[in-house]
C-alpha positions in Angstrom: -12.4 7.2 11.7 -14.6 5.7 8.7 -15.4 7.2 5.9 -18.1 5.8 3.6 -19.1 7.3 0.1 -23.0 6.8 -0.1 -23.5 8.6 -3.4 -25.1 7.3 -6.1 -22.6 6.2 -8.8 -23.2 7.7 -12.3 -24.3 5.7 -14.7 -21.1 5.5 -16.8 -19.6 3.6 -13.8 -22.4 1.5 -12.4 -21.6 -1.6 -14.1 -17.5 -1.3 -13.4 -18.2 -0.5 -9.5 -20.6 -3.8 -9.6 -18.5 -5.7 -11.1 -15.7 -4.3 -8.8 -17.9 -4.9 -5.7 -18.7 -8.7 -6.7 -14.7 -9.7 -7.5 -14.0 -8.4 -4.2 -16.2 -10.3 -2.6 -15.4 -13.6 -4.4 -11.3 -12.9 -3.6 -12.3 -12.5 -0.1 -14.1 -16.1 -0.1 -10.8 -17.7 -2.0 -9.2 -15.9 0.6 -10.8 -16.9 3.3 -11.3 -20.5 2.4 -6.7 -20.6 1.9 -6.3 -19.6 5.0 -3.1 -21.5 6.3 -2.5 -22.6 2.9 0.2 -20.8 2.5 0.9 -21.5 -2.0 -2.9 -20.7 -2.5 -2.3 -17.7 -0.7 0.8 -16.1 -2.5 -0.9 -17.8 -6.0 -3.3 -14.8 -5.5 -1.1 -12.1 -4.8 -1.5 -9.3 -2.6 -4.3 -8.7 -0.6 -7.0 -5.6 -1.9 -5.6 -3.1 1.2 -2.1 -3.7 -0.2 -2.8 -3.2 -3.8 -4.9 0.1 -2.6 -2.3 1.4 -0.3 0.8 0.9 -3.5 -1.7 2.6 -5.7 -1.9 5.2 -3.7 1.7 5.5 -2.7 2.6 5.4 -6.7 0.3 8.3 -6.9 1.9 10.0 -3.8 4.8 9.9 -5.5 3.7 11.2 -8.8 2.0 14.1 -7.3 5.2 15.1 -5.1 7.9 14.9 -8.2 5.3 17.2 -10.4 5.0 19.7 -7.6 7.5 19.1 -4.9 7.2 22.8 -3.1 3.3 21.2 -2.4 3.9 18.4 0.2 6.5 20.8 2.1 
């Protein structure tokens, strides 16, 4: 299952999700064009998913020390 947010950013965050939108898209490319190199590859660090997925793990984490009795 996919799930796409299709609202309109407000305004405050326009310029941050742009910006967000067009680094991704470069590290992809630099990505991309390492492939099989492995050095140019660890010189960038870990990929997007893994940076989102430890994010949200930290997070995870967070939420169950502050309110264990929650995630039972």
């Amino acid at each position: 299952m996919l799930v796409q947010d299709v609202r309109e950013a407000p305004a405050a965050f326009a310029d941050a999700l742009e910006n967000d939108f067009l680094s991704a898209g470069a590290e992809m490319h630099q990505r991309m064009a390492a492939d099989g190199d492995a050095e140019t590859l660890r010189a960038l660090g870990p990929a997007p998913v893994e940076r989102q997925t430890q994010a949200f793990l930290q997070a995870a984490r967070l939420a169950m020390k502050e309110d264990s009795d929650a995630w039972r």
